[in-house]
C-alpha positions in Angstrom: 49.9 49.1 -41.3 51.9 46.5 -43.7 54.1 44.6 -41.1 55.4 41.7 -43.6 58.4 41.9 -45.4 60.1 40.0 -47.9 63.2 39.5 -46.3 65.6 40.5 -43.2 68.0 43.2 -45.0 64.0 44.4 -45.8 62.8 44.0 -42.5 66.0 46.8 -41.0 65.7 49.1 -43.9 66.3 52.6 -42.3 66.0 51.3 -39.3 69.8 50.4 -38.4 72.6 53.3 -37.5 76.0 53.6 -35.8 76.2 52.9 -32.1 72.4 52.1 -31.5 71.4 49.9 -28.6 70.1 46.2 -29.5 68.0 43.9 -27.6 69.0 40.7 -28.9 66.4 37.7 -27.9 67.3 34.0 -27.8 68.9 31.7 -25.3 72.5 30.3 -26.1 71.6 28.9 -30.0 67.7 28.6 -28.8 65.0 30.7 -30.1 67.5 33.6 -32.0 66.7 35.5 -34.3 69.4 34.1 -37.3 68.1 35.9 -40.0 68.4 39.3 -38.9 71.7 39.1 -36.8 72.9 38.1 -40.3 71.2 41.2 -41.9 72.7 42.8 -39.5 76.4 41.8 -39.8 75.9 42.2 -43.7 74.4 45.7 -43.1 78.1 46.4 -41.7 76.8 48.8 -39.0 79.5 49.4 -36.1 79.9 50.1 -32.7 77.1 48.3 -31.6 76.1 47.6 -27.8 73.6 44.7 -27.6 71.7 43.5 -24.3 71.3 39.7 -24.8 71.4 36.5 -22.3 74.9 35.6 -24.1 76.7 36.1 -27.4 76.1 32.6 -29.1 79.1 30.6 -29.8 82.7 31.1 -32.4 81.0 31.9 -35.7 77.3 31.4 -34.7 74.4 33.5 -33.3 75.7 36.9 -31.8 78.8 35.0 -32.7 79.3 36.7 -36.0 79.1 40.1 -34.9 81.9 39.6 -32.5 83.9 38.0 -35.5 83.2 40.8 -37.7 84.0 43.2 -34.8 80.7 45.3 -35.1 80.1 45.2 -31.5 81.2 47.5 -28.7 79.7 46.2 -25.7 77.5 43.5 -24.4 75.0 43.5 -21.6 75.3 39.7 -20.7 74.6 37.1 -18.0 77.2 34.6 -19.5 79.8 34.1 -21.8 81.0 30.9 -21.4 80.6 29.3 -25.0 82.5 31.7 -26.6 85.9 32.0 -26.7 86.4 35.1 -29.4 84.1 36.6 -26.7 85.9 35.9 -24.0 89.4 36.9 -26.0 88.1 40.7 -26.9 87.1 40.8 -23.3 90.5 39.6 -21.8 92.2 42.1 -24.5 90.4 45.0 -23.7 88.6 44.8 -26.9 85.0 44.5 -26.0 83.2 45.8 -23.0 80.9 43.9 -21.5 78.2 44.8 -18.8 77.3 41.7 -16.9 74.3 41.8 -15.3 72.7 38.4 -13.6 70.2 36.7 -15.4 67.0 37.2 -13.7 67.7 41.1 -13.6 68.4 40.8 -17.1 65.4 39.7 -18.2 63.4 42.2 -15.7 65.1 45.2 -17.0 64.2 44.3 -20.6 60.8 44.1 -19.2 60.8 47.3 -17.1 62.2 49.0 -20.3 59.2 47.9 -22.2 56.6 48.6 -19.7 58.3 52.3 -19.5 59.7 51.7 -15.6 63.2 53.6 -15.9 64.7 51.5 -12.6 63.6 48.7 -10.1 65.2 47.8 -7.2 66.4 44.1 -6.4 68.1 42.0 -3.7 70.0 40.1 -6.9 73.6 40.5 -6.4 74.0 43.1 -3.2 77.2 42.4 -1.8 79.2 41.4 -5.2 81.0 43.5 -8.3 77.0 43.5 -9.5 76.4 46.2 -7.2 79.3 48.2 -7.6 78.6 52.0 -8.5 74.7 51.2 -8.4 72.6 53.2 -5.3 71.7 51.1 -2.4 68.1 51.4 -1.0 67.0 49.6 2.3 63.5 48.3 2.7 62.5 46.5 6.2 66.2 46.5 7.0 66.8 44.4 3.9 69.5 46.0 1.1 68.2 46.8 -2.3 70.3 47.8 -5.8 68.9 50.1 -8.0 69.0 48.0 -11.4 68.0 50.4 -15.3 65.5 49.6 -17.5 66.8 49.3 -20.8 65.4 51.1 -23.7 66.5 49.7 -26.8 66.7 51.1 -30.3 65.7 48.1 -31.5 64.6 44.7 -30.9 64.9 41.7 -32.8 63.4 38.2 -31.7 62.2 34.6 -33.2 59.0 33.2 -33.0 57.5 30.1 -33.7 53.9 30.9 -35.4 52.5 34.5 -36.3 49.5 35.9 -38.0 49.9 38.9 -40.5 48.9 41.4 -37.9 52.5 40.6 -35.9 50.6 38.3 -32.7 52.8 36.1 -32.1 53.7 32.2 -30.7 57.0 31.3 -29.2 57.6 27.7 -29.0 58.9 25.7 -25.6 62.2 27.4 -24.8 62.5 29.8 -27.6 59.8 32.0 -25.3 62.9 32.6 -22.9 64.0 36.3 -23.8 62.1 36.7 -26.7 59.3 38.3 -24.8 60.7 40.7 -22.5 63.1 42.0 -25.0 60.9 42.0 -28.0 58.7 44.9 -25.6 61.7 47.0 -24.5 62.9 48.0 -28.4 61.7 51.5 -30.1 60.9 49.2 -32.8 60.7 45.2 -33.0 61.7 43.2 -35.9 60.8 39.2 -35.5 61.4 36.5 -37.7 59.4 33.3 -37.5 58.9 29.9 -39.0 55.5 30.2 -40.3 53.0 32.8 -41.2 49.2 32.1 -41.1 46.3 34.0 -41.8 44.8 36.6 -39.4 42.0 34.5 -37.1 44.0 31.3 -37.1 46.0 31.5 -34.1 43.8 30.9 -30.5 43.8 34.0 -28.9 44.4 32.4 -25.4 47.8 31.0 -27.2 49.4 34.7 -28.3 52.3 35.1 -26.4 53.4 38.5 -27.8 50.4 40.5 -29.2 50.5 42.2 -32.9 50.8 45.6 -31.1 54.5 45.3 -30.1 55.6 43.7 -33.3 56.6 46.5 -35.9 58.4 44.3 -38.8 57.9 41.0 -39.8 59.6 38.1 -41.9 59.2 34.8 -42.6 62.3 33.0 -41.7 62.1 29.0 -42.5 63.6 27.0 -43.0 66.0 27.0 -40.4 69.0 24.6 -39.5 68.7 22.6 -36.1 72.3 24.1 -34.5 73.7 22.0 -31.8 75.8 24.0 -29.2 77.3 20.4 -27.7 77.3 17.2 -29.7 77.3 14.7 -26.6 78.1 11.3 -27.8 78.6 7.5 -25.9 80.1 4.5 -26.7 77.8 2.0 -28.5 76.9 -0.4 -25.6 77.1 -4.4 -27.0 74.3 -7.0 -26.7 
């Protein structure tokens, strides 16, 4: 099966539709997937509800989706470097699903493993667990978190082969690999391509298998989310 394609409007050929569910990997402006949320936004699909950690900053990441008012909801854990976020939320505009980090992360893995639900002590008590069952196991209470079953996934690597395996680099591996297994399809972008044999197979972090579309995304721009600066100190 030919996995490589030329580009990311390529890559999401037939693949993208009207009020589909995305599983957006990356970690504030670490390790996202640039190339295809751009595809994406160009593609001018609508309606959108995306499960991602966060929704980038004003203008960057995620960020341009908001802008371009393509997205209906987000399943989040925080918002806080965004302000046009946290504006369409305040206004009514955007709903968001907030759901705390850690259980985040399991439910994309749950979805990709084919578990519909979990149960978690994570946020019994608080709004999290409002409207969600309640189980109790050795007189301890438990909230029935989802899987989530996305229509598609879309991720950055570091390092591939042609087959789709597949190396995240230091951070980047954050929500990459849960959320690149719980899409119908997965589309990843990465920095470099190399032949089939070349990557160690005790170093794969995602394997070829869950890897449906691939693009070669370099070069890529360093984006800072805070430039933190100090006074020059004298001799």
């Amino acid at each position: 099966m030919k996995k490589l394609y030329p580009n990311a409007a390529a890559a999401l050929e037939g693949v993208l539709f009207d009020g589909m569910l995305i599983c957006a990997g990356g970690f504030g402006l670490c390790g996202i997937p640039e190339r295809l949320i751009d595809a994406i936004r160009d593609a001018g699909v609508k309606d959108l509800t995306i499960a991602s950690n966060n929704a980038g900053i004003d203008g960057e990441g995620l960020g341009k989706l908001l802008r371009t008012r393509q997205v209906k909801k987000m399943i989040s854990s925080y918002v806080g470097e965004n302000k046009e976020f946290e504006r369409q939320y305040l206004a009514g505009e955007l709903e968001v699903e907030f759901s705390p980090q850690g259980t985040l992360a399991e439910r994309c893995r749950a979805g990709g493993a084919g578990i519909p639900g979990f149960y978690t002590k994570t946020g019994v008590g608080t709004l999290v667990a409002e409207g969600k069952e309640v189980k109790t196991f050795d007189g301890q209470d438990y909230i029935l978190e989802r899987g989530i079953f996305a229509d598609l996934s879309i991720i950055k690597g570091w390092k591939a082969d042609e087959t789709g395996n597949l190396v995240f680099r230091k951070t980047a591996r954050n929500f990459n690999q849960p959320m690149a297994t719980a899409g119908k399809i997965c589309v990843a972008e990465v920095e470099e391509i190399v032949p089939v044999g070349s990557l160690d197979p005790d170093q794969i972090h995602l394997p070829g298998i869950y890897v449906n579309r691939l693009i070669l995304g370099a070069p890529y721009d360093k984006k800072i989310e805070f430039v933190t600066t100090r006074e020059r100190v004298s001799a």
